[in-house]
mmCIF file of the protein (N, C-alpha, C, O) and its ligand, coordinates in Angstrom:
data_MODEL
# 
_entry.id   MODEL 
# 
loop_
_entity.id 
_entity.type 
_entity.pdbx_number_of_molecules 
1 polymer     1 
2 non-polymer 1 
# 
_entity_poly.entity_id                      1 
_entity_poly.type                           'polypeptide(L)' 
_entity_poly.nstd_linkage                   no 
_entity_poly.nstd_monomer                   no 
_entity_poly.pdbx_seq_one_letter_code       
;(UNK)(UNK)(UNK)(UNK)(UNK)(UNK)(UNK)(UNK)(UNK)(UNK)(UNK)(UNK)(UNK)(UNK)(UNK)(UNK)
(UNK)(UNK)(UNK)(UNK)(UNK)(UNK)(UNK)(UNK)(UNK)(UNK)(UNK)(UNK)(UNK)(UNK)(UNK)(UNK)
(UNK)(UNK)(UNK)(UNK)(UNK)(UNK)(UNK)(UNK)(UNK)(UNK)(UNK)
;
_entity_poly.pdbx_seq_one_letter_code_can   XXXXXXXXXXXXXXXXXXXXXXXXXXXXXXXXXXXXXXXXXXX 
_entity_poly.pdbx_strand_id                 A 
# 
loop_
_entity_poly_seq.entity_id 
_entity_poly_seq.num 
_entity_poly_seq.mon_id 
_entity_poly_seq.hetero 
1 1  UNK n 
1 2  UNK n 
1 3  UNK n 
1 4  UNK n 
1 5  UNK n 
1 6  UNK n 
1 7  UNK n 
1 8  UNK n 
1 9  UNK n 
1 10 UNK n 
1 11 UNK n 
1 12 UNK n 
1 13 UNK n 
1 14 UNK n 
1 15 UNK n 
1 16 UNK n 
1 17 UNK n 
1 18 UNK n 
1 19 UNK n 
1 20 UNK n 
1 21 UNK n 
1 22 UNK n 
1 23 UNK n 
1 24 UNK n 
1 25 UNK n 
1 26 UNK n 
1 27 UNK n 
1 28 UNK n 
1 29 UNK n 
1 30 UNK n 
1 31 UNK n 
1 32 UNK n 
1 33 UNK n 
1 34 UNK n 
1 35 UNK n 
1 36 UNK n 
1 37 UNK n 
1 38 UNK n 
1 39 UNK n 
1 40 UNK n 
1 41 UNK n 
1 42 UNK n 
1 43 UNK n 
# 
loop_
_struct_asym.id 
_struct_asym.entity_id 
A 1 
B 2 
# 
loop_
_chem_comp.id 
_chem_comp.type 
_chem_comp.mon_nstd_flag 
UNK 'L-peptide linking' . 
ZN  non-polymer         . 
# 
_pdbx_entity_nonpoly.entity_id   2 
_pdbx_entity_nonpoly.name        ? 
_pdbx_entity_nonpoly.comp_id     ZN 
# 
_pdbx_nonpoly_scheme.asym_id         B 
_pdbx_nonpoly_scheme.entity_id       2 
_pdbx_nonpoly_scheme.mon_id          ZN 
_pdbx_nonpoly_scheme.ndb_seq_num     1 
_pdbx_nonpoly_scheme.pdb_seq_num     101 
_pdbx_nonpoly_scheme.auth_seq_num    101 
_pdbx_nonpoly_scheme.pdb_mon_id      ZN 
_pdbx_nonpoly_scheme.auth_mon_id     ZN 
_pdbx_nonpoly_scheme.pdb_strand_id   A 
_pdbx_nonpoly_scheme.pdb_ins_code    . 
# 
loop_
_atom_site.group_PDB 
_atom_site.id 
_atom_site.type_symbol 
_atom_site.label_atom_id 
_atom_site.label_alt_id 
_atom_site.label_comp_id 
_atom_site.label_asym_id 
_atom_site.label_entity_id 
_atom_site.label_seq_id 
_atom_site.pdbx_PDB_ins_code 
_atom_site.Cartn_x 
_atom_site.Cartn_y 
_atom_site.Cartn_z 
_atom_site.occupancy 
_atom_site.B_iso_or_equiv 
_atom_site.pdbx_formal_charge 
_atom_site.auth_seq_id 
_atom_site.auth_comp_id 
_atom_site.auth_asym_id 
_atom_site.auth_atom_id 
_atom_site.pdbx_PDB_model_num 
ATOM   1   N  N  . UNK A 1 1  ? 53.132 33.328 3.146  1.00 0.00 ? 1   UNK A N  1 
ATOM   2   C  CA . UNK A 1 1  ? 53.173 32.658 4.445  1.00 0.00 ? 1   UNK A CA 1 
ATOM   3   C  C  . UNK A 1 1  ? 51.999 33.099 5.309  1.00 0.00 ? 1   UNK A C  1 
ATOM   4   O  O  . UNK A 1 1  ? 51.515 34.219 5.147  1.00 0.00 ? 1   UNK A O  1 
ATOM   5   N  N  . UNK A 1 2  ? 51.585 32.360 6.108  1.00 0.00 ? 2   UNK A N  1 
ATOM   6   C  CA . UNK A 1 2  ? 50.330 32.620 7.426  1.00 0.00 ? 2   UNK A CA 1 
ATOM   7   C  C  . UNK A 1 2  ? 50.739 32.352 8.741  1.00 0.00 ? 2   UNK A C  1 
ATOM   8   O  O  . UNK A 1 2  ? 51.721 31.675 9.044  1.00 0.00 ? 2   UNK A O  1 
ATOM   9   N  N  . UNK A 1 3  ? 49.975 32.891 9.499  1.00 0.00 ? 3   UNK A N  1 
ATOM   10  C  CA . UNK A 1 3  ? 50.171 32.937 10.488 1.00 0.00 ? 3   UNK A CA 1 
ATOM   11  C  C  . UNK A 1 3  ? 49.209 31.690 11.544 1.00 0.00 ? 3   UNK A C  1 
ATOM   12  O  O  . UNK A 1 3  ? 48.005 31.440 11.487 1.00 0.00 ? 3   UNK A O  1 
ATOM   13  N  N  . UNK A 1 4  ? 50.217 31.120 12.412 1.00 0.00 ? 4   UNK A N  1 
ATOM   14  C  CA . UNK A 1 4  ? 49.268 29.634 12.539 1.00 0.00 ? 4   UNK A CA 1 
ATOM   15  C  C  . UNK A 1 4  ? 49.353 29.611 14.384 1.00 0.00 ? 4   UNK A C  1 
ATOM   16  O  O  . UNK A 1 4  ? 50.483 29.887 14.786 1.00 0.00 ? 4   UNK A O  1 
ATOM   17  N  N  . UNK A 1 5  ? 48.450 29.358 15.358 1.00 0.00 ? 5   UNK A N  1 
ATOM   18  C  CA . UNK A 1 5  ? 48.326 29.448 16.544 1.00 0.00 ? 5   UNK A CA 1 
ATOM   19  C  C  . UNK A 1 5  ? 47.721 28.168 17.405 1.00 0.00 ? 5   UNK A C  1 
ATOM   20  O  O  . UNK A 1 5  ? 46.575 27.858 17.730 1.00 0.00 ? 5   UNK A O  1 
ATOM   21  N  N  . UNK A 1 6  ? 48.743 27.697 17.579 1.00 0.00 ? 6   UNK A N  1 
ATOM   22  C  CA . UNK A 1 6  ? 48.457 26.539 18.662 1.00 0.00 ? 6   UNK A CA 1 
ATOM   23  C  C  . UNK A 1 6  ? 46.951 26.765 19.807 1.00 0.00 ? 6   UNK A C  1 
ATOM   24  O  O  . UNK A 1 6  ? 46.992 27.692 20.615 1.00 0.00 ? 6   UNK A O  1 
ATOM   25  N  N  . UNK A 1 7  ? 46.052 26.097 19.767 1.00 0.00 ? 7   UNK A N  1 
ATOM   26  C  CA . UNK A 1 7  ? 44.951 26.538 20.136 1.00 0.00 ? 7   UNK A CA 1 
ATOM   27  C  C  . UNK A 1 7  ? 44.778 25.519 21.519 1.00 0.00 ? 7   UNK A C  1 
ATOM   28  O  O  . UNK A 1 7  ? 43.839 25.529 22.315 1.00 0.00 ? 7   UNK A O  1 
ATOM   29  N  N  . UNK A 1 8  ? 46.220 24.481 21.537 1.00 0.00 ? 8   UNK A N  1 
ATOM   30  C  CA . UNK A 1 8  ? 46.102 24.304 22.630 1.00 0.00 ? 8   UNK A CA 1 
ATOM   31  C  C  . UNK A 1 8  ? 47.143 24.634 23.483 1.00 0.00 ? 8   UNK A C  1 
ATOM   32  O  O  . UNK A 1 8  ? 46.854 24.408 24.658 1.00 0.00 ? 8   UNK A O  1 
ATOM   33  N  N  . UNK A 1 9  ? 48.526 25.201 23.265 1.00 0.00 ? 9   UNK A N  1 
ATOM   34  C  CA . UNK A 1 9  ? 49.460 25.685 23.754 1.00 0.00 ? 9   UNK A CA 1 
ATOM   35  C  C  . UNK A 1 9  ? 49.856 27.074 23.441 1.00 0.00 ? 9   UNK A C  1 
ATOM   36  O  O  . UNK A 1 9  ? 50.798 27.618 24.019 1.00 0.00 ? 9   UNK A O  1 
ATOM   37  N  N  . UNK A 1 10 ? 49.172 27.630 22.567 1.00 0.00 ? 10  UNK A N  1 
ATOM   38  C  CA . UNK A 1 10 ? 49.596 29.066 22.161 1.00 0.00 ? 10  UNK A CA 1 
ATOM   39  C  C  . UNK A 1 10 ? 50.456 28.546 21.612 1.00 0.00 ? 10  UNK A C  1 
ATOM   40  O  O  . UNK A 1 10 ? 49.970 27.423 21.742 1.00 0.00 ? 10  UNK A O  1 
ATOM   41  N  N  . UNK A 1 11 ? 51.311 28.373 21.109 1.00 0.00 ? 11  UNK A N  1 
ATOM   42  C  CA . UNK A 1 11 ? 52.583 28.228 20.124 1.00 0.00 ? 11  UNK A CA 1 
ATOM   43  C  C  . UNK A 1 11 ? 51.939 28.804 18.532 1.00 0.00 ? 11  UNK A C  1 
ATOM   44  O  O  . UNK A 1 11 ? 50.885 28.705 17.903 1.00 0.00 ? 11  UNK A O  1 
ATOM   45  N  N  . UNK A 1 12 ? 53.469 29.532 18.339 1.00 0.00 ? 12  UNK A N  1 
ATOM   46  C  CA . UNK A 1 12 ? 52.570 30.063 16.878 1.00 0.00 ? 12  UNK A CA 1 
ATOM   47  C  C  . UNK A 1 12 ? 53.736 30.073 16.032 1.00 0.00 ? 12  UNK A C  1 
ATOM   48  O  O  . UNK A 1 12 ? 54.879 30.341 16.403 1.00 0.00 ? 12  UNK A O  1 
ATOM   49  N  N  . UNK A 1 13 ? 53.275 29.681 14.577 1.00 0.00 ? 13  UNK A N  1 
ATOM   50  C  CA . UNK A 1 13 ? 54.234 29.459 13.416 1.00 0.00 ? 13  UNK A CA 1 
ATOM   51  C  C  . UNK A 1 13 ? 53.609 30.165 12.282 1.00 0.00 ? 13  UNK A C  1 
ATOM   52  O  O  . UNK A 1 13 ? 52.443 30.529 12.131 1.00 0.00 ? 13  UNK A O  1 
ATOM   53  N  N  . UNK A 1 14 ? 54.699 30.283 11.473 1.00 0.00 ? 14  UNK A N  1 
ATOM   54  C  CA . UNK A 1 14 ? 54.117 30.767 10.473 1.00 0.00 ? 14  UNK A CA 1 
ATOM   55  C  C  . UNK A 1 14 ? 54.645 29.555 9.317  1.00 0.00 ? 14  UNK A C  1 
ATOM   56  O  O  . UNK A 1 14 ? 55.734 28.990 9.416  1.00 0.00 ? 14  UNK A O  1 
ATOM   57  N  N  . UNK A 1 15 ? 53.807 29.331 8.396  1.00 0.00 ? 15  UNK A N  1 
ATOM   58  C  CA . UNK A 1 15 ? 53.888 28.216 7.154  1.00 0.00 ? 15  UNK A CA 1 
ATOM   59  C  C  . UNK A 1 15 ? 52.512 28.546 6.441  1.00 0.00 ? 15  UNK A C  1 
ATOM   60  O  O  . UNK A 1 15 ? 51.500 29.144 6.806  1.00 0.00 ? 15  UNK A O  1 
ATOM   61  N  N  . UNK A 1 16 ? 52.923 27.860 5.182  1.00 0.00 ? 16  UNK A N  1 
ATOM   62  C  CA . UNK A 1 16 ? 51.903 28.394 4.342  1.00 0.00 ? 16  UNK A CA 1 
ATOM   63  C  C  . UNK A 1 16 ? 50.325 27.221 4.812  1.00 0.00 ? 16  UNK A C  1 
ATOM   64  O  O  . UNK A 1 16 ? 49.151 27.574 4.697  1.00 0.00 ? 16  UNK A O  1 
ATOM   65  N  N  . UNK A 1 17 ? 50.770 25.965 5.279  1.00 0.00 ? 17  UNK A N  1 
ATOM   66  C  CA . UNK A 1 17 ? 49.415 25.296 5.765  1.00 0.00 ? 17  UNK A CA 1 
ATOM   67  C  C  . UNK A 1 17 ? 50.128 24.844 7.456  1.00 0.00 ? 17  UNK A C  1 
ATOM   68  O  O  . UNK A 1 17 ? 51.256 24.688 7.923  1.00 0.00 ? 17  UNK A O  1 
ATOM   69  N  N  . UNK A 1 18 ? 48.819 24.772 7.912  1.00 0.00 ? 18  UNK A N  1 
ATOM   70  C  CA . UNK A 1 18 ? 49.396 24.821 9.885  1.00 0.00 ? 18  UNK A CA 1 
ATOM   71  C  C  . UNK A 1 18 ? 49.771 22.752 10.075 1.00 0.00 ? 18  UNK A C  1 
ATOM   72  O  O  . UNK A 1 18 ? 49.108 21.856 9.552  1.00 0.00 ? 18  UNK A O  1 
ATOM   73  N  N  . UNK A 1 19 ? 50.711 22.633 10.762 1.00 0.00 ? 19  UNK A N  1 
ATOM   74  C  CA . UNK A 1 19 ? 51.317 21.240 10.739 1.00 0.00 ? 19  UNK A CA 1 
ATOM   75  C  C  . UNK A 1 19 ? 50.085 20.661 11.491 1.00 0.00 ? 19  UNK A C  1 
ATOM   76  O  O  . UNK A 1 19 ? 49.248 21.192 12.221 1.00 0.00 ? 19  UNK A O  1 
ATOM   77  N  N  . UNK A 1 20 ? 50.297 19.182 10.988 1.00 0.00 ? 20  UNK A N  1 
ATOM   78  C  CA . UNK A 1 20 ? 49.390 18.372 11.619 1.00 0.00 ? 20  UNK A CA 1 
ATOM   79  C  C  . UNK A 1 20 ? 49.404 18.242 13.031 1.00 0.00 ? 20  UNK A C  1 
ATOM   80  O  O  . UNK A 1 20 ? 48.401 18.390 13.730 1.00 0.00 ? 20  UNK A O  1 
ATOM   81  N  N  . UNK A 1 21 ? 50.938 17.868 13.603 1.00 0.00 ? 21  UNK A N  1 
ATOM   82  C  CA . UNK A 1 21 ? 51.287 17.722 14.992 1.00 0.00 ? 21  UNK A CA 1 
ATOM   83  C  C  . UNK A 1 21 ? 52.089 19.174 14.973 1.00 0.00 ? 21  UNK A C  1 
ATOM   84  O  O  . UNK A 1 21 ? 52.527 19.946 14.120 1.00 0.00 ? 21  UNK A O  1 
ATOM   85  N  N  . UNK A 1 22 ? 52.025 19.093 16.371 1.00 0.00 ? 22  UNK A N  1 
ATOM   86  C  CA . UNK A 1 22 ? 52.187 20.675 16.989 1.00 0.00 ? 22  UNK A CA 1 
ATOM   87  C  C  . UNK A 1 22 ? 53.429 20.460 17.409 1.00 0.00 ? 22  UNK A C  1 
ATOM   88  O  O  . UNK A 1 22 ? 53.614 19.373 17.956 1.00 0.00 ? 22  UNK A O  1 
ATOM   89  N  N  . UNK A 1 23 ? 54.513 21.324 17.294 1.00 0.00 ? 23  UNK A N  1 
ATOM   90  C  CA . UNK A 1 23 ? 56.137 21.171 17.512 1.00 0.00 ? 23  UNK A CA 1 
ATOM   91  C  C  . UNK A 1 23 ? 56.283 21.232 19.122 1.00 0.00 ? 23  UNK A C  1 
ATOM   92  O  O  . UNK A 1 23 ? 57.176 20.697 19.780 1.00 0.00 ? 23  UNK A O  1 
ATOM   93  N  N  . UNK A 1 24 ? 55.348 21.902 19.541 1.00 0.00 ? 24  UNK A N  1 
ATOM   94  C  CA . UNK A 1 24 ? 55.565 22.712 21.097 1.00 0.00 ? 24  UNK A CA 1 
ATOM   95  C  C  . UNK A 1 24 ? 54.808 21.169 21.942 1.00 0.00 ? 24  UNK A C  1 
ATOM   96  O  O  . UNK A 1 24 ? 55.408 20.596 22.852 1.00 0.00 ? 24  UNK A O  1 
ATOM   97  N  N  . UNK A 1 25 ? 53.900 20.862 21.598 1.00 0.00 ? 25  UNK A N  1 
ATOM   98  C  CA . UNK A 1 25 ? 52.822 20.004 22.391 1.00 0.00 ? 25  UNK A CA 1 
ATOM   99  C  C  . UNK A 1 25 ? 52.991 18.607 21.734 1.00 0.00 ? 25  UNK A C  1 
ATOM   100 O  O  . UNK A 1 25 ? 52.500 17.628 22.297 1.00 0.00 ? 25  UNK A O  1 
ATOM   101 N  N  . UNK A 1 26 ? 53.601 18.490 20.676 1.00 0.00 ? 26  UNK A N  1 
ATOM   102 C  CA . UNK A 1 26 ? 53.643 17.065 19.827 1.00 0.00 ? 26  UNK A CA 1 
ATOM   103 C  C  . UNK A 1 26 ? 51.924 16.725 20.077 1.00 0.00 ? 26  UNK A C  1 
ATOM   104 O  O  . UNK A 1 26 ? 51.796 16.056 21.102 1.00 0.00 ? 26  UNK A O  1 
ATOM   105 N  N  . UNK A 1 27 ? 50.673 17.002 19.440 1.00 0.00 ? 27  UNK A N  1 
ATOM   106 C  CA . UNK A 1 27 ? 49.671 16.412 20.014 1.00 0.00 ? 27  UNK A CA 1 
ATOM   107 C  C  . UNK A 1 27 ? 49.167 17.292 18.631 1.00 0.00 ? 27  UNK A C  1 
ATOM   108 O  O  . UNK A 1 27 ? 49.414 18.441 18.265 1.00 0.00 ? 27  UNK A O  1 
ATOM   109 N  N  . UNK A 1 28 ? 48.208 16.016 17.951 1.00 0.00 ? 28  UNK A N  1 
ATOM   110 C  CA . UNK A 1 28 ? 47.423 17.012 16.961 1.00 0.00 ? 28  UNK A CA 1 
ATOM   111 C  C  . UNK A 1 28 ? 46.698 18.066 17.296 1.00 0.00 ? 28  UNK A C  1 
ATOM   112 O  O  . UNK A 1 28 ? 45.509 17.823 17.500 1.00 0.00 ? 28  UNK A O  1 
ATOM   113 N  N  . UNK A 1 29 ? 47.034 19.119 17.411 1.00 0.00 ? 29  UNK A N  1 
ATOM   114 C  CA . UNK A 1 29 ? 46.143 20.303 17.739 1.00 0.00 ? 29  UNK A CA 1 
ATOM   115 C  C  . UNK A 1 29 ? 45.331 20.694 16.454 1.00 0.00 ? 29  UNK A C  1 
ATOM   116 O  O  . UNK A 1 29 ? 45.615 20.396 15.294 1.00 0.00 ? 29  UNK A O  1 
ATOM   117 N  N  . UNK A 1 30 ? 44.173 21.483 16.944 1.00 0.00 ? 30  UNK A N  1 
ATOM   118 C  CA . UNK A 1 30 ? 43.994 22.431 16.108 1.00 0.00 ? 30  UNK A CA 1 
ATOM   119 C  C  . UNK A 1 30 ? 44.815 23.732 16.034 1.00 0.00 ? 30  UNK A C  1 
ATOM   120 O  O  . UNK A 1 30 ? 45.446 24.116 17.018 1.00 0.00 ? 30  UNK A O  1 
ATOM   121 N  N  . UNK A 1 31 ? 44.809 24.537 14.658 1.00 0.00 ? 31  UNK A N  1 
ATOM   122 C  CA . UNK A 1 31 ? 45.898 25.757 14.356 1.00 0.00 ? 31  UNK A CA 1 
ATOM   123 C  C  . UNK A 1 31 ? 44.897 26.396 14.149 1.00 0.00 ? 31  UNK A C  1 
ATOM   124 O  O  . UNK A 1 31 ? 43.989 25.921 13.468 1.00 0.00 ? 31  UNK A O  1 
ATOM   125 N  N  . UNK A 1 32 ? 44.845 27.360 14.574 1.00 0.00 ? 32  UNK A N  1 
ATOM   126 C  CA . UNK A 1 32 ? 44.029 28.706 13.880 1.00 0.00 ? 32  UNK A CA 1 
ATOM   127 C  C  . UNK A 1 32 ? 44.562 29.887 13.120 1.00 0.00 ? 32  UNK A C  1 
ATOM   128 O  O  . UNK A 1 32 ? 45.660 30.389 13.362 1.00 0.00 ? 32  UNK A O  1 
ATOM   129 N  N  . UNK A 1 33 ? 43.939 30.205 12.418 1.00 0.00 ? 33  UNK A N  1 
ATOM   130 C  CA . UNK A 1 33 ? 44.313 31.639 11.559 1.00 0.00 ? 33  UNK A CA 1 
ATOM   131 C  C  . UNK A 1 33 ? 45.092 32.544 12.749 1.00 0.00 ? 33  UNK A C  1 
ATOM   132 O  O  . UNK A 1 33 ? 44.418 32.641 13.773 1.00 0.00 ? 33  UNK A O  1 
ATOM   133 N  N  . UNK A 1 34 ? 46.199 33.118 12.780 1.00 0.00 ? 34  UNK A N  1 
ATOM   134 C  CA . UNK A 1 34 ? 47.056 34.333 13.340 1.00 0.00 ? 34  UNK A CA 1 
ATOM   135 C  C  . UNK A 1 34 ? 47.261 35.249 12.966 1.00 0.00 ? 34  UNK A C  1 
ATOM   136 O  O  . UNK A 1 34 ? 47.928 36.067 13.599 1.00 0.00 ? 34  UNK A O  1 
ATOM   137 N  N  . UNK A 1 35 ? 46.605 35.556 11.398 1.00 0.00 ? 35  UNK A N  1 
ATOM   138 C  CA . UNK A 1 35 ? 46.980 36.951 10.748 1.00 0.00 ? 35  UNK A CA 1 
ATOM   139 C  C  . UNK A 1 35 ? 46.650 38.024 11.479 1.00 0.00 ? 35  UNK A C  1 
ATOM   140 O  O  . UNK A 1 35 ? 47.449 38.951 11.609 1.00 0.00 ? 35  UNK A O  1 
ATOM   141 N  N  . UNK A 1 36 ? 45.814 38.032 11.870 1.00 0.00 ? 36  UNK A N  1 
ATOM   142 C  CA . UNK A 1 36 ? 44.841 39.335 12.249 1.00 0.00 ? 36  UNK A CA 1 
ATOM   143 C  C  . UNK A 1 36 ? 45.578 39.281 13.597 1.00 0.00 ? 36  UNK A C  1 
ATOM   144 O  O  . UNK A 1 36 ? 45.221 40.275 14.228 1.00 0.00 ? 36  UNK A O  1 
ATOM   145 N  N  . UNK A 1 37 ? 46.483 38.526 14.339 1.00 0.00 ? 37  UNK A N  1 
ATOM   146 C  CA . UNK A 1 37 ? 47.112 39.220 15.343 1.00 0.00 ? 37  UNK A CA 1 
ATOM   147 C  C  . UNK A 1 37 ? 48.128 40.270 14.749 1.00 0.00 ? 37  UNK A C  1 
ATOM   148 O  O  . UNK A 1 37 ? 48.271 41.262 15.463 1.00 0.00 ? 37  UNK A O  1 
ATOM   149 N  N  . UNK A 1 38 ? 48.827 40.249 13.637 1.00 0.00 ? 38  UNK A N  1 
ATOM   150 C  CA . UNK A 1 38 ? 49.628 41.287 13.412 1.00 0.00 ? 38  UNK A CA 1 
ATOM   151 C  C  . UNK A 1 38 ? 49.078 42.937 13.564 1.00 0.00 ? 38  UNK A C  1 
ATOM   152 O  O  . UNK A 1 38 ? 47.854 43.052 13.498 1.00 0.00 ? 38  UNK A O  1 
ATOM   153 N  N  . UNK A 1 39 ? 49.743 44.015 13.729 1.00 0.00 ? 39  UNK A N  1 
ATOM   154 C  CA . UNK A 1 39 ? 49.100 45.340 13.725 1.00 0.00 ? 39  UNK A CA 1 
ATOM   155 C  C  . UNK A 1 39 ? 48.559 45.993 12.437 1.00 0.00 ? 39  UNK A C  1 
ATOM   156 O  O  . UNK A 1 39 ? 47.805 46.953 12.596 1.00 0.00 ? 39  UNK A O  1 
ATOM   157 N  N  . UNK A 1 40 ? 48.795 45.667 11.404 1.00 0.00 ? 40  UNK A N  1 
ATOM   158 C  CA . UNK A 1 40 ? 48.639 46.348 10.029 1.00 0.00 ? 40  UNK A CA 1 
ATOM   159 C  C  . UNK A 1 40 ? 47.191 45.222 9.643  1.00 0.00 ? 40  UNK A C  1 
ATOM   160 O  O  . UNK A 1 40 ? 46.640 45.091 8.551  1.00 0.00 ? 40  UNK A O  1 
ATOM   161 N  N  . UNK A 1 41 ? 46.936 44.684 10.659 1.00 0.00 ? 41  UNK A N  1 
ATOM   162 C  CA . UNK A 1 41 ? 45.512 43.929 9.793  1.00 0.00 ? 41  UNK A CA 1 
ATOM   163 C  C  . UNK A 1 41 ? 44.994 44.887 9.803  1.00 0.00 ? 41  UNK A C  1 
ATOM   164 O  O  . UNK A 1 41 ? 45.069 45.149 8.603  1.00 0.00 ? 41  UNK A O  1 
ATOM   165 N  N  . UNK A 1 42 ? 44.403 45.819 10.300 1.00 0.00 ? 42  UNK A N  1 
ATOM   166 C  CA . UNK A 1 42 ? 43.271 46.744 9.784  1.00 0.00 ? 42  UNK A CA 1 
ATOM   167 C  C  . UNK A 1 42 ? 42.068 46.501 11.314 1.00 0.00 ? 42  UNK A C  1 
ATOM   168 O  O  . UNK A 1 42 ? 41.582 47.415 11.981 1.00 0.00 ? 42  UNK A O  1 
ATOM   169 N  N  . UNK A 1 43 ? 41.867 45.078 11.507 1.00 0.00 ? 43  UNK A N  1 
ATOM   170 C  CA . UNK A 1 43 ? 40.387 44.882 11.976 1.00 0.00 ? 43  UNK A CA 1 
ATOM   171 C  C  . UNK A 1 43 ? 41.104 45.358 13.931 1.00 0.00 ? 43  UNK A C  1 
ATOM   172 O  O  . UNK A 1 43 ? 40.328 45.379 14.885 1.00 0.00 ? 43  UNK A O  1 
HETATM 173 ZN ZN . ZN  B 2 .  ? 50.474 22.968 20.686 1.00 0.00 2 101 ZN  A ZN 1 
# 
């Protein structure tokens, strides 16, 4: 699973690919990568 971030509402999911329409905003957003918000990323 990944971590997926509403880039226009902050809303964040995790699924293995980020949804087309956004659950929070209904509006095709872009999703961005969220892993690296967790603490054990390292960076
Ligand atoms: Zn959204």
């Amino acid at each position: 699973m990944n971590r997926w971030r509403c880039l226009e509402c902050g809303y964040a999911l995790e699924a293995e690919l980020p949804p087309e329409e956004c659950p929070a905003c209904r509006k095709k957003c872009q999703f961005v990568d969220n892993n690296c918000y967790i603490p054990d990323c390292g960076q």
